[in-house]
N, C-alpha and C positions, 0 to 999 in steps of 0.2 A: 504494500500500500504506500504511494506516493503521498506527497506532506499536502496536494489539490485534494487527495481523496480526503485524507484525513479531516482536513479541514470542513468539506459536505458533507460527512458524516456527521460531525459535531454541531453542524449548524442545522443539518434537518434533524437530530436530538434533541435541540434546543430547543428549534419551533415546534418542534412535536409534542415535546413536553410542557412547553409555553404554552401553548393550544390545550392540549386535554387539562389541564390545569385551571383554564381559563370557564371550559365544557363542564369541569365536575364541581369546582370550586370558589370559580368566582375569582382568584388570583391566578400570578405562577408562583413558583419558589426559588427563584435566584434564579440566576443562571447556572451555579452549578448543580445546582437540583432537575432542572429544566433537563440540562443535557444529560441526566443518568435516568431521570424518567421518562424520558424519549427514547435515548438506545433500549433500555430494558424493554421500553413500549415497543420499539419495534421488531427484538428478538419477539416477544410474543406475539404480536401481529404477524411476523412470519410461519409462525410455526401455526396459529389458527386458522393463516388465510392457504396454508398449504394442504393442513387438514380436509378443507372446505373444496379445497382445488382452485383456490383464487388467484388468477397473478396478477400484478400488477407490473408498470413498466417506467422505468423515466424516474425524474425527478418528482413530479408531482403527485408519481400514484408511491413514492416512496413515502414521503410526506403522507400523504392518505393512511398508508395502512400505519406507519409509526403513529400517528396520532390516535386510530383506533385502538392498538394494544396498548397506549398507552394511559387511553380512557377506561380501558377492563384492566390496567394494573391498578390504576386508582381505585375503579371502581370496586376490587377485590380486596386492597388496604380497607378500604369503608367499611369494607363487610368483616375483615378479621376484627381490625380497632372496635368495632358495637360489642362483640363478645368477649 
C-alpha cells in the first residue's frame, strides 16, 4: 500500500465514521475516533455486504458501505452499552 492509498483509506474512515456518527448520534467523535469507526465500519460492511452478495465499486460505493457497517457497529455498541 502506497502512502495515496493510505491516505483514502483514512479519509473515507473518517467520513464514514463522521457520517454514521452523525446517523446514530447526532455528533462525530474526533477524528481519531471517526477514522477507527469507519475502518472497523467498513471491515464489517465488507464482510455483510459479501455475505449478502453485494458489491460495490469506486470511491463512492466505498464510502457507502463503510458508513453502513459503521452505523450497525454503532448501532450494536447501543445495544451491548443498555445491558
Amino acid at each position: 500500500m502506497d502512502i495515496i492509498s493510505l491516505i483514502i483509506f483514512l479519509a473515507v474512515g473518517a467520513l464514514a465514521g463522521w457520517m454514521a456518527g452523525n446517523i446514530m448520534k447526532g455528533s462525530g467523535f474526533g477524528v481519531i475516533g471517526n477514522i477507527i469507526v469507519g475502518i472497523v465500519g467498513a471491515v464489517l460492511g465488507g464482510f455483510v455486504f459479501g455475505l449478502l452478495g453485494i458489491t460495490t465499486g469506486g470511491l463512492l460505493g466505498a464510502i457507502i458501505m463503510a458508513t453502513i457497517g459503521a452505523v450497525m457497529l454503532l448501532f450494536l455498541i447501543g445495544l451491548i452499552k443498555k445491558t
